[in-house]
N, C-alpha and C positions, 0 to 999 in steps of 0.2 A: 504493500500500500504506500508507503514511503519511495522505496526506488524503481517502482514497477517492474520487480524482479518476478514475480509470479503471473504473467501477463497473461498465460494457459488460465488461470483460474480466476483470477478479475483485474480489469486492466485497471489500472488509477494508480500514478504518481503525484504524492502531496510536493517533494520537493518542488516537482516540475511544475505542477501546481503557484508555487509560490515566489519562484523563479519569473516565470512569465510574468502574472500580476503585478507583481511590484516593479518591473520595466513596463506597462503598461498606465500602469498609476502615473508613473515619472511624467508621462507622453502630452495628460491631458488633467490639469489642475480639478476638471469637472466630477471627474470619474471618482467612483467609491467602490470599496470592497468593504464585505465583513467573513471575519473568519473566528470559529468558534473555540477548537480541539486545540488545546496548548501541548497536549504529548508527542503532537507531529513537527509543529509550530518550532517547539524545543530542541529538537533533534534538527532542523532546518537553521535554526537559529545559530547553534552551535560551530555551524559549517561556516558561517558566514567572516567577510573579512569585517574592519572595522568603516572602511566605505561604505559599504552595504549595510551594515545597523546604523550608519547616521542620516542614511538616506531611508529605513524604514520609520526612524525614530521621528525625522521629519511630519512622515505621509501620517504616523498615529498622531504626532501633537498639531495636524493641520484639519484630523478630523476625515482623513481622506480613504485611511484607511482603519478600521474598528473592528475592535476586540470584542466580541458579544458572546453573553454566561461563561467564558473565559476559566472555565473549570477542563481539567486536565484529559476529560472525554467527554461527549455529548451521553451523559449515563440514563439505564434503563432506569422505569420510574414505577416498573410493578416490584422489580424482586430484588430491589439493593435494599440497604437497612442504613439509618439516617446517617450512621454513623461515618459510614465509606462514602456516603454522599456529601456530607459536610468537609470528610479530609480531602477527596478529590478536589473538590471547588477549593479548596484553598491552597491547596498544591499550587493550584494553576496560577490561582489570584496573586501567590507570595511571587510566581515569577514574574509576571507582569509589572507588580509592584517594583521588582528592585531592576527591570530591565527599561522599563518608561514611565516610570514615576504615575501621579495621577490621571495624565491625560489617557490612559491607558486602560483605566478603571471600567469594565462591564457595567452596564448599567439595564440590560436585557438580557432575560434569562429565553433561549433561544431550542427550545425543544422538538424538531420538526421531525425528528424523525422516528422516537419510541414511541412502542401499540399501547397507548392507553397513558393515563395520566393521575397521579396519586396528589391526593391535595396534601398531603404533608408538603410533598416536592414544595408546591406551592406555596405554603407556608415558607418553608425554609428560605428558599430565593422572596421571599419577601425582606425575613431577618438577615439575609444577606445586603440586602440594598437596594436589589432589583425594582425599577420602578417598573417593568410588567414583564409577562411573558407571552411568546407566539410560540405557537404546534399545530400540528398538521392532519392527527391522525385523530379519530372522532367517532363513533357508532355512526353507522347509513343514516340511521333511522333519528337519532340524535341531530343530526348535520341537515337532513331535511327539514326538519323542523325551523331548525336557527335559521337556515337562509328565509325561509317563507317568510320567518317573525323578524327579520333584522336583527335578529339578536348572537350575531357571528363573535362581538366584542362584548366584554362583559368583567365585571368583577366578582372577582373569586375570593370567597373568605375560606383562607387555609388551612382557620383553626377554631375550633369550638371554644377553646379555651385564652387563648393571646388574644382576641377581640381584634380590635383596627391592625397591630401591628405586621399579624398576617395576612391581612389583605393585600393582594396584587390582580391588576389590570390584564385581564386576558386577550389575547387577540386570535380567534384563531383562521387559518389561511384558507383561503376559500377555492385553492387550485394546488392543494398538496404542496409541495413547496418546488415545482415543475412552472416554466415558464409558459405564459397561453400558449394555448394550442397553436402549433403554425412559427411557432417562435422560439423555437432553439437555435441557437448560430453557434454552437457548439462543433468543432471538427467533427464530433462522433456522431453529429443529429446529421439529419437528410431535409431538413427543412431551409424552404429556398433565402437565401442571404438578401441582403437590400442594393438591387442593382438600379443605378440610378441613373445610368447614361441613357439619354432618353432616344439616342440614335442609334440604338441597341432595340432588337424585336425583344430581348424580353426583359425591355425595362418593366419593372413590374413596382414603384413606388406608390401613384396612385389605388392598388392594390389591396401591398400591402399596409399602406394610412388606414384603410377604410375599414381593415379585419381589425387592426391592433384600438381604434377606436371603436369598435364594435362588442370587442374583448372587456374592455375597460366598462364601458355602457351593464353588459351582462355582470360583470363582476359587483359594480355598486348597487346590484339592486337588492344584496344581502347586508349590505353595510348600510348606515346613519349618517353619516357625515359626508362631505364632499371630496374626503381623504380614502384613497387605497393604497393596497402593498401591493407589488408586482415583484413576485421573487424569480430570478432573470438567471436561473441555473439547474444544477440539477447531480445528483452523484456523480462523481470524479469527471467533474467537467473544469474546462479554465487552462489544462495543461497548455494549452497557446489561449491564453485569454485575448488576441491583438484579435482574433474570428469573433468573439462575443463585443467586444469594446468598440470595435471601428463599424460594425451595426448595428450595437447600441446607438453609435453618438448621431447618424445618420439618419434612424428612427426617432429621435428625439428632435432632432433640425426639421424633416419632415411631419410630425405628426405635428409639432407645435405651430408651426407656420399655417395649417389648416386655423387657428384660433381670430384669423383673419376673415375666413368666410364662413365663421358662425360656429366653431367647433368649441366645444366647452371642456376640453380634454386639454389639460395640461402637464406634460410628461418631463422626469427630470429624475437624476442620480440621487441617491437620498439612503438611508440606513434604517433599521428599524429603530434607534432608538431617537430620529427626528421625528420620523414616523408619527410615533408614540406621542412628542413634545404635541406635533400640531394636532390630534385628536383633546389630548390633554387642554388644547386651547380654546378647541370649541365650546367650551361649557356643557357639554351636556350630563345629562342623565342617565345612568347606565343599569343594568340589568345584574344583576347577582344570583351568586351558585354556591353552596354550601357544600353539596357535597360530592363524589370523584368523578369523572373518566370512567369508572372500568365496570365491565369489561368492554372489550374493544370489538365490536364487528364489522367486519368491510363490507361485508355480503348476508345476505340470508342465514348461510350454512358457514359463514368464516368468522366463527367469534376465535379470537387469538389469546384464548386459557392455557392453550397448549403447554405455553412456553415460561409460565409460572411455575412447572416442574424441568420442564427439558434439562437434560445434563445434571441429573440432580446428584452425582460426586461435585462434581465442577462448583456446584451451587455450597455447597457444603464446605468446601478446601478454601473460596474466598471468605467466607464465615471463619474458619478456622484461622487463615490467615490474617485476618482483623485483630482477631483474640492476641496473637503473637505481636502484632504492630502495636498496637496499645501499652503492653506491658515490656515491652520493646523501650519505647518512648518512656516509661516512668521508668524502669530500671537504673536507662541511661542519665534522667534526670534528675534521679535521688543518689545515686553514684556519682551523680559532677563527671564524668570521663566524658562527654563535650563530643558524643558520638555519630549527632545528626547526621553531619554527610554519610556515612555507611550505614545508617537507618532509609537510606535517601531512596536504597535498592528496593526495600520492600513499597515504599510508601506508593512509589513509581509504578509498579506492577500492579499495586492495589487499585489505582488509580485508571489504570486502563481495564483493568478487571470489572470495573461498574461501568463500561460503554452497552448501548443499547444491544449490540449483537454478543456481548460477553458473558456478562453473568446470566441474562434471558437466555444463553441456549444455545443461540440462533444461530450459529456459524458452525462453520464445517470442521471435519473431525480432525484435522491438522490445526486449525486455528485454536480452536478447546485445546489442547496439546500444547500450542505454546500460550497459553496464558497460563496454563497449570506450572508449567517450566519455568514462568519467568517468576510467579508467587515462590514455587521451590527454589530458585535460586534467592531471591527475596527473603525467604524465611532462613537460610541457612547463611547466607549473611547476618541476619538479626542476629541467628543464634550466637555466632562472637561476639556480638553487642554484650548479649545477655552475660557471656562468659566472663567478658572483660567487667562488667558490673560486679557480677556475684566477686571475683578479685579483688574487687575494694569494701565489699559491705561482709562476707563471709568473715575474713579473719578477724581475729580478735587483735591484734596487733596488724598496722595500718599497713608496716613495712615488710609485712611476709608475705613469701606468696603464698599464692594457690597453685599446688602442684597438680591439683585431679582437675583436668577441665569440664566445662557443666558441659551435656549436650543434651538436644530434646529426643522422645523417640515418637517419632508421629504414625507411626501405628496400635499404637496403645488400643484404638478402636477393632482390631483384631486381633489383639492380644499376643501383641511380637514387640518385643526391645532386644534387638540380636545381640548390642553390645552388653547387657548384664547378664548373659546366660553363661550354665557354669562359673559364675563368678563366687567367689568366698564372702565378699564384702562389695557392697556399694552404696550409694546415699540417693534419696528420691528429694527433692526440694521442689515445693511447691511455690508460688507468687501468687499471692491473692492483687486483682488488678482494683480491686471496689475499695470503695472506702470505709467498707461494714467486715465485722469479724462473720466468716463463711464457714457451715459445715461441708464437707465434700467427700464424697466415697471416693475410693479409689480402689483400683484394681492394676496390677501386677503380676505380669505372667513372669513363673521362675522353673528353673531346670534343676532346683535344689530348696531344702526348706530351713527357713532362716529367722532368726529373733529380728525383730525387726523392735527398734528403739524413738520413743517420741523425741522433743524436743527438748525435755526434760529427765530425758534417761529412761524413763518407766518399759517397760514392755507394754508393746502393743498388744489387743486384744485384738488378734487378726486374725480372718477365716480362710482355709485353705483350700480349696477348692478344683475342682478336674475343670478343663477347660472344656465346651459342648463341642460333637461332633463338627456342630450347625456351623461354627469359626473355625476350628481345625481343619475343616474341609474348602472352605473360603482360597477360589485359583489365588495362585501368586505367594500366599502364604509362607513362610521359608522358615519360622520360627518351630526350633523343637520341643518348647513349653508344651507341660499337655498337663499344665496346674498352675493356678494364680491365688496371690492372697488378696482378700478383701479385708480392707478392716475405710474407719473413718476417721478423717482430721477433720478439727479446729482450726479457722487459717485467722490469724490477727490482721487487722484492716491493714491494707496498703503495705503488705509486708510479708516474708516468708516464714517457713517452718521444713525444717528438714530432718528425715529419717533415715534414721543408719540401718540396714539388713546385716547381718554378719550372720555365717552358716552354720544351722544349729548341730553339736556336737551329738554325739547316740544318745546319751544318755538323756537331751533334752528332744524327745521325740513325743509329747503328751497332742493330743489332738482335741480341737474342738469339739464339742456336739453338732452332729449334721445327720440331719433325715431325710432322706428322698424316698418319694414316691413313685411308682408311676400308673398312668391309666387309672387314675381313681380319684372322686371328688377329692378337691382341696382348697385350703383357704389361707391367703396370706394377711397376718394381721399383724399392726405394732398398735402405739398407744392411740391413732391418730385415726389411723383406717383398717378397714377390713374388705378384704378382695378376696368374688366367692367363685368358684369355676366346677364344673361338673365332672363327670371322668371321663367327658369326649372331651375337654377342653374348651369348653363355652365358659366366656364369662359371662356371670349370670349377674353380679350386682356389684357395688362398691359402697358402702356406708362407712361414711364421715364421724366416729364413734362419737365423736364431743359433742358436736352438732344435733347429734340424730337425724343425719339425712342420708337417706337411700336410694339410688339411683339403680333401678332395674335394667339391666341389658336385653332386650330380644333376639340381639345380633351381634357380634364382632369379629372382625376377621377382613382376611384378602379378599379382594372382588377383581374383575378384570373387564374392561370392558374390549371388543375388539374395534381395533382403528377402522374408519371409513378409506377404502381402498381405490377412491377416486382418480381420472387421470385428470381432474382439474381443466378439462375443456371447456366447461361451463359451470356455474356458482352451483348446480345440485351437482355435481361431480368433483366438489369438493374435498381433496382428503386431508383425514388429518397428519399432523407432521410437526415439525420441529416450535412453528408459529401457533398452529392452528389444531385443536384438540373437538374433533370431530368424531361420538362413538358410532359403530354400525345401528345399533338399539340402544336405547334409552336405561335398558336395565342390564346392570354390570352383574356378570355369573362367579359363584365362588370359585376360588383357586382349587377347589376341592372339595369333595363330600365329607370325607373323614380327616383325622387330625390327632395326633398325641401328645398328652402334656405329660411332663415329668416335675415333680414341686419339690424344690428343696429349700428346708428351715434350717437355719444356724443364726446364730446370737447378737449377726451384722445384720443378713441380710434373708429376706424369704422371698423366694421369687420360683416361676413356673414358664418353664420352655416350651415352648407349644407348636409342632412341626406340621404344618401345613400339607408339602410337599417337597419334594426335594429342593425346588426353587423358593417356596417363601414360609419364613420362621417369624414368630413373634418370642421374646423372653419379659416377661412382665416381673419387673423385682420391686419391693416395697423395704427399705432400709429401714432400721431401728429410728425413728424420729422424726423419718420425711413425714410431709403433710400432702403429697403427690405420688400418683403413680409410674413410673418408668418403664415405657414400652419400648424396647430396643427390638427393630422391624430390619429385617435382613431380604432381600429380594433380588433375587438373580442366579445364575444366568434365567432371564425371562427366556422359555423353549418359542421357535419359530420355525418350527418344522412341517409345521402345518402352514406354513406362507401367511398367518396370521400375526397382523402387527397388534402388540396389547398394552395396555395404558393401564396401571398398577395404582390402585386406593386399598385403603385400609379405611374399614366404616367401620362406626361407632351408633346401634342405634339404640334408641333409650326412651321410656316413656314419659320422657319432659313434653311438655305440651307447649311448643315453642312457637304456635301460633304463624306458622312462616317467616319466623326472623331467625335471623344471624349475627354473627356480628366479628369482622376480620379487622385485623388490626393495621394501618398505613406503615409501612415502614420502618415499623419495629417501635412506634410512638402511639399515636393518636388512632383509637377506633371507630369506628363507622358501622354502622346497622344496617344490612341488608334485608333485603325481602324480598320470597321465593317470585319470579316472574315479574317483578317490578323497577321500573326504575323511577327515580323522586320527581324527571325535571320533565319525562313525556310519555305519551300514552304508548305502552313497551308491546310491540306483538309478539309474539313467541313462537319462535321457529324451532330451535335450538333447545328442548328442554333443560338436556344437562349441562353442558357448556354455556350457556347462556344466562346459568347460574351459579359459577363457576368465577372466583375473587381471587387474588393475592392473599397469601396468607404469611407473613412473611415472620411473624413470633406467635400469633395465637390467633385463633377462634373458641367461639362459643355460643352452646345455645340457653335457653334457661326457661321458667316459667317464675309462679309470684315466689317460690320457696325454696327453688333450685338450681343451679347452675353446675354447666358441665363445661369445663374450660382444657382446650388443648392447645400447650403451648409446642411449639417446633424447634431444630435444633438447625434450620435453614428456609427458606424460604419455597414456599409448596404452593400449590393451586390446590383450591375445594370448596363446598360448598355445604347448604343444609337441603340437600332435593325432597326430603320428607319433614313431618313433623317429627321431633325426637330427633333427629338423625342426623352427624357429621359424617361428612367422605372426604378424606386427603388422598389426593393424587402421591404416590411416591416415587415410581421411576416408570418409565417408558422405553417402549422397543417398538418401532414403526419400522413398516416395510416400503412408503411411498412417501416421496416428497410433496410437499404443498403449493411447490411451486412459487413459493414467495420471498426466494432470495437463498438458502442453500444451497438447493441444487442434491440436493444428495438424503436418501431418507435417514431419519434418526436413528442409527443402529448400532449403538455403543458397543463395541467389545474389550477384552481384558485378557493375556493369558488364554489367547483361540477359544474363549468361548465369550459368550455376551456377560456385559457388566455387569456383576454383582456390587448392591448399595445397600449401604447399612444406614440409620440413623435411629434417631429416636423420638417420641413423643411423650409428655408428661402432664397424667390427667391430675387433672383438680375439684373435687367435689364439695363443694359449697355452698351456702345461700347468696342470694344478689349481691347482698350489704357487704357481706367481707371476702367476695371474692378478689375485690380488684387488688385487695393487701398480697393475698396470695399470688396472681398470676403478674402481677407488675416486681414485685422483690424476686418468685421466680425466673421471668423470662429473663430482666437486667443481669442475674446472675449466670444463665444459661449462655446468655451473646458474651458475658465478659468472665467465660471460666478459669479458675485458677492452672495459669501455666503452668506444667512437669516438667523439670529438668533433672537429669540422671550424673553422677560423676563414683567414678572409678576410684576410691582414693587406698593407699597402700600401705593403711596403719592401722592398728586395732579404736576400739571406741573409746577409749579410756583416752588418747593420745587425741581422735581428732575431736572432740568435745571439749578438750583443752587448750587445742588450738582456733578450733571454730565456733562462732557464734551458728547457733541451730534455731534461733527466732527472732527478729525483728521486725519492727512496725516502723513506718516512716511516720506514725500519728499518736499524740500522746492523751489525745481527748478522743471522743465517740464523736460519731458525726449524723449528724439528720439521717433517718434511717429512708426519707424520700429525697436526697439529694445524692444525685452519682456525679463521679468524677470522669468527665466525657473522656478530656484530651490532659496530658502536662508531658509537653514536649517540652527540651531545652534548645533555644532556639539560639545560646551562647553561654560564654560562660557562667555570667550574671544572669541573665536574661533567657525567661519562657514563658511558653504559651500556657496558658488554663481555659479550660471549658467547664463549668458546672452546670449541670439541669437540675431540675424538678421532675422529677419522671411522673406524676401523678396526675391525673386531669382534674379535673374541677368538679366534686360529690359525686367523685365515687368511694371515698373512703372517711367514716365519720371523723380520724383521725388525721389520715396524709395527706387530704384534698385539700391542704390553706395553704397558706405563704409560711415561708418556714427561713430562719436567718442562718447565715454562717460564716463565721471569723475565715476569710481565706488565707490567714497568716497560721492559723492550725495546719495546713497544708503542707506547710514550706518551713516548719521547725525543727524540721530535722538538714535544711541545706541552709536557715540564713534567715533574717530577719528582710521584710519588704520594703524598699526603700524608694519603688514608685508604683503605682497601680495607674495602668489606662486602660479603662470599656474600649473596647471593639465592637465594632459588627460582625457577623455570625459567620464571615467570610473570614476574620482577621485579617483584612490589607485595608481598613482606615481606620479613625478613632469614631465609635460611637455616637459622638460630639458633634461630629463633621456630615452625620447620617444628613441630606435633604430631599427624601424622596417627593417624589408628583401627586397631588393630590387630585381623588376623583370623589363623584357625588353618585350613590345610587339614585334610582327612581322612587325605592324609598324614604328619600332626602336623607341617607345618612353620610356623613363624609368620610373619607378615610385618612383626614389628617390626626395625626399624632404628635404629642412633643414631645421631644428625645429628652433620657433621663437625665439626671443631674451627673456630671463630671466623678467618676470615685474621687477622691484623695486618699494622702497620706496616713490622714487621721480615721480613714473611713475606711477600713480594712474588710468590715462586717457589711454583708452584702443579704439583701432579701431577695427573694425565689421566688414567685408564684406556680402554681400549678403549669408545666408543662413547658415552664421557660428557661433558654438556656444562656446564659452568661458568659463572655469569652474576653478574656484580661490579657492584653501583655503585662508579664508581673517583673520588676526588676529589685535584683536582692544586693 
């Protein structure tokens, strides 16, 4: 895409891209460009001499040439999670900042090309600065509607909870973001260029005047004002922008000079964010939307839910690799080793990992490949971050080293860490990344059994355990473990805890109590819950022991629907594919008639394995003190031997009386209410039953009635919906056998080790009433996106010696901290000097307790590196000061306005900062 070296598979060079444009820009003072994606941008940038940045530095501080949403990739907006969307946008932002100062600054958030649109997004680019945003892609049926009512432009409030401040100004494009019909001058279009020699048989000017004023006429009669946007491109076009540009300027000489004999079209070079200014002028009154985009259908039969699971390792490994960047970033930052630049690798990777074709799915199976490659290379850079940290915080004396280097083992999930096997001795050290003291299980596959030692010396109470066939048989697998211990930690906020194993001698060979069952009613219970299943292995109930509430099952289990095997000739020949989640019938068949559980109780954990068939396993474990159930769901290889493509849920149905609502969460934030066949803003036909009903689910869903609630939080970002009363359905992995035709090219067919992809993850039920669920599934999921990193190290002395040399627990916090405020971001952005992000994770009543404004010293934060010696608010981008915020103010038709006054300045004296429900705060702090 950068050097057009894979031209067999899609031609588009951005260099050459950016090459031409910018000696075109030189040519003609009139002319504009805007350009969005900084990760390309960067890499072009890089190459350049210093002539050439002073002549682009020019074209940006003349206005000529513009930077818009200026985030490090145009990212998807169904299946990133806020987090990766906030780092990327400022990724991008921080470059711009230090490469051309303000003139440089994004002020449109520019989203033309992801399927569907989440109003968190919306929100966020509001807290960023964005005075609006434009996109492209809209339901058929949605989009008819707005053009008949004028209602194409509109204001969008992003948040139930932040009021005005996330409001932003919508525009959306009335001609996809493709130039009128008839008007590509593009080398790669076939549409005729503007020949103007009139002594020429095919002058054709008068022509083409009359279409491109015809174009214009048709296009205003969806808009309000006497303003439109005419977007004058289209994918990997511009590579010789001198074809676009020199009949551009021709078209514009021509069609204006008609304004002579009566033509009311007046045409001219312009950006969206003037655009925007001169609607903003008109004064008028605009229409407002509450709540998302999604789902997205092009067509009758093309709702695009597909792609809210597509690739769902892929979805999962960017998830994973967040987990590590974060805790990445504080290690480096409470350690002082001043390590950004070599953080720089992951952040970069992550960064292009949220582009609309990346973590959606959508791209082809070498492209998945190298984004997976370059997070792994990413993460295994961090990991000497991590190591060079733990060097300074580990020893007890400043000036020793550390001889055992830390490493991660990132298969823990199938129960292999090759480097600790056979080993005598090694250390497990955990990083809690939150800012609350965490319980966490952990599990440990060993090739030996071993005393394992807390933080304090004590012997662990740990359970020992045979590893299931179900993982042992898992392709790829290389690990000779075929037993792990469980036991649980205590992790201290913002801080680790490390455990020594050393190998237990003969004579220390006593074993825990363990009972297994198999094929026979069983039930798992600690003080919290009780989980009741039968001896086929049906879960039949789950009751909330404290509570006294009981949630009956009638159903749990795999279902499969088969793909629609369409050759996409026409919209009922639709298939489904990588975009597009199209079943053959409406009703998904079990993976199987029959099924065996096996239940085993010991003093950690009680949990029940339950084999489906040889492709799909559930293990349902309930640990001593959770308040959630943990369904670890294994599926693959999906069989396709039958030439059947299958689309993999796990239902959950229950006799909640949910009245056809739902409820999925935006982006790992703010939740939203659905309802079965409906949408809020037009009268919704229904073509599509299941897919049609079919959301982002990117941390939880839930259904509930007046006394119940059933909440399922995820460990990545999944498509599903509620198609019955009672009933949840998560999509989990997909195997297609046909393309959709909508930009792959290749059908979805993951393999691994010669056979199809095996996917593991997990979900974790919560049964509650309404009033105190949100305490539960909000401190859940926050902890689930930010689990405590494992790091493993080798060290070559008995316990007695490294407990005297090593610190084995530390906090970076010496007070408790708001149990509703997380710590987003704490990057060291120098030596003195870093970034802070704090939120409010909690929305506004849903919790009789966490839902208010809540305060917090951010000098508690930073007691362990230095007293704060300046504090400046930012905006939620972090590239200008809070202070400096002056977004464009609009008026609904409800006369409500959307101006706001920026908060008061922190100071020195004013360290103590308040939080309201769902807002997040972002400080350069210097120490």
């Amino acid at each position: 895409m950068f050097y057009l070296a894979r031209n067999n598979i899609q031609r588009g060079g951005v260099q050459y891209v950016l090459d031409s444009v910018i000696e075109a820009l030189v040519k003609n003072p009139e002319r504009r460009f805007i350009y969005v994606e900084i990760a390309f941008f960067w890499r072009w940038w890089n190459e350049q001499s210093n002539d050439t940045r002073n002549i682009v530095k020019e074209l940006v501080n003349d206005g000529r040439l513009e930077f818009i949403s200026g985030g490090w990739c145009m990212h998807d907006e169904a299946t990133t999670h806020y987090n990766s969307i906030i780092d990327q946008h400022s990724l991008g932002a921080e470059f711009l900042r230090d490469q051309f100062g303000d003139c440089a600054r994004p002020k449109i958030a520019w989203q033309i090309d992801p399927f569907g649109h989440s109003r968190e997004a919306a929100s966020l680019f509001a807290q960023m600065g964005f005075d609006g945003l434009f996109f492209a892609r809209l339901d058929y049926q949605d989009e008819d509607q707005r053009n008949q009512t004028k209602t194409m432009e509109l204001v969008w409030k992003g948040s139930a909870n932040l009021g005005r401040q996330s409001w932003l100004f919508t525009s959306i494009l009335s001609n996809f973001y493709d130039p009128p019909d008839t008007f590509c001058f593009d080398q790669s279009c076939d549409d005729q260029p503007i020949m103007d020699d009139p002594r020429l048989h095919d002058y054709n000017v008068p022509e083409r005047v009359r279409a491109f004023i015809k174009a214009a006429h048709d296009q205003a009669q969806g808009f309000v004002t006497n303003h439109i946007i005419m977007t004058m491109g289209r994918d990997f076009q511009y590579e010789n922008a001198n074809t676009w540009f020199k009949n551009l300027d021709k078209l514009i000489t021509y069609v204006n000079a008609q304004q002579a004999n009566g033509s009311d079209v007046n045409v001219f070079y312009s950006t969206p964010s003037c655009y925007l200014y001169a609607l903003n002028k008109a004064g008028r009154e605009w229409t407002s939307k509450m709540d998302d985009f999604f789902p997205y259908g092009d067509t009758p039969h093309g709702f695009w839910t597909g792609f809210f699971t597509s690739r769902a390792s892929l979805k999962r490994y960017e998830r994973h690799a967040n987990n590590i960047l974060q805790a990445t970033r504080q290690l480096n930052a409470l350690s002082q080793i001043n390590s950004r630049n070599r953080i720089f690798y992951l952040s970069e990777a992550m960064g292009i990992a949220q582009h609309h074709d990346a973590i959606s799915g959508t791209e082809k199976q070498h492209v998945a490949d190298d984004y997976a490659q370059r997070l792994s290379e990413g993460i295994d850079i961090a990991a000497d971050v991590i190591n060079n940290a733990y060097a300074k915080l580990l020893p007890k004396e400043s000036k020793l080293p550390m001889t055992a280097p830390q490493f991660l083992c990132q298969y823990l999930n199938i129960s292999e860490c090759l480097p600790i096997e056979r080993r005598n001795q090694f250390t497990l050290t955990l990083w809690n990344p939150t800012i609350h003291p965490v319980t966490h299980h952990i599990r440990v596959p060993v090739t030996k059994e071993y005393v394992i030692r807390d933080p304090m010396g004590s012997s662990v109470s740990a359970t020992y355990l045979p590893i299931s066939n179900t993982t042992k048989n898992i392709p790829g697998r290389k690990s000779s473990a075929r037993n792990q211990y469980i036991f649980t930690a205590v992790l201290p906020a913002l801080g680790f805890s490390t455990y020594y194993f050393e190998v237990k001698s003969s004579e220390k060979t006593e074993k825990k109590k363990v009972k297994t069952v198999r094929k026979e009613t069983c039930y798992l219970e600690n003080e919290n819950l009780r989980v009741e299943f039968d001896d086929q292995g049906n879960l039949h109930q789950i009751i909330n022991l404290k509570k006294h509430i009981s949630v009956p099952f009638t159903a749990q289990g795999f279902y499969w629907y088969s793909s629609f095997p369409g050759n996409n000739s026409a919209g009922e020949f639709q298939a489904s594919g990588a975009y597009v989640f199209r079943p053959l019938t409406s009703e998904a068949q079990p993976v199987s008639t029959t099924r065996t559980i096996t239940c085993t109780k010991t003093e950690t954990v009680q949990s029940a394995l339950i084999v489906f068939n040889e492709w799909a396993s559930q293990e349902v474990s309930l640990f001593q003190g959770m308040s959630s159930v943990e369904v670890e769901w294994t599926v693959g290889p999906i069989p396709i031997d039958d030439n059947v493509g299958k689309e993999i849920i796990v239902r959950y149905d229950t006799d909640i009386d949910s009245a056809s609502k739902y409820y999925t969460d935006a982006n790992g934030r703010e939740v939203l209410e659905r309802i079965r066949n409906y949408r809020p803003t037009w009268n919704y036909s229904i073509v599509e039953n299941v897919s049609g009903n079919y959301y982002p689910i990117n941390s939880r869903i839930w259904i509930r009635d007046g006394t119940r609630q059933l909440t399922i939080l995820t460990d990545r970002s999944e498509g599903g919906g509620s198609l019955h009363d009672g009933s949840i359905e998560i999509m989990v992995h997909r195997r297609i056998l046909h393309d959709d035709s909508l930009g792959v090219n290749e059908p979805l067919n993951e393999t691994a080790f010669g056979k199809g992809l095996v996917v593991r993850g997990k979900h974790f039920l919560i049964v509650e009433s309404p009033a105190n669920s949100a305490f539960a599934h909000r401190v859940g999921a926050q902890q689930l996106f930010m689990n405590p990193v494992i790091t493993f190290a080798l060290p070559q002395i008995s316990y007695a010696n490294y407990s005297n040399i090593y610190h084995q627990t530390w906090s970076a916090l010496s007070e408790s901290m708001p149990l509703n405020v997380h710590l987003l971001t704490l990057d060291q952005l120098s030596s003195k000097q870093f970034l802070l992000r704090i939120e409010h994770y909690f929305e506004l009543n849903e919790d009789e307790t966490y839902s208010h404004p809540v305060k917090i010293d951010l000098q508690t934060l930073f007691k362990s590196v230095g007293i704060i010696t300046d504090l400046i608010e930012l905006t939620l981008g972090a590239n200008f000061p809070l202070s400096q915020l002056k977004r464009l103010d609009w008026m609904t038709n409800d006369k409500e306005s959307s101006h706001i006054d920026i908060s008061k300045q922190y100071s020195l004296k004013d360290t103590i900062v308040t939080l309201n429900p769902m807002e997040i705060k972002t400080f350069q702090v210097t120490l």
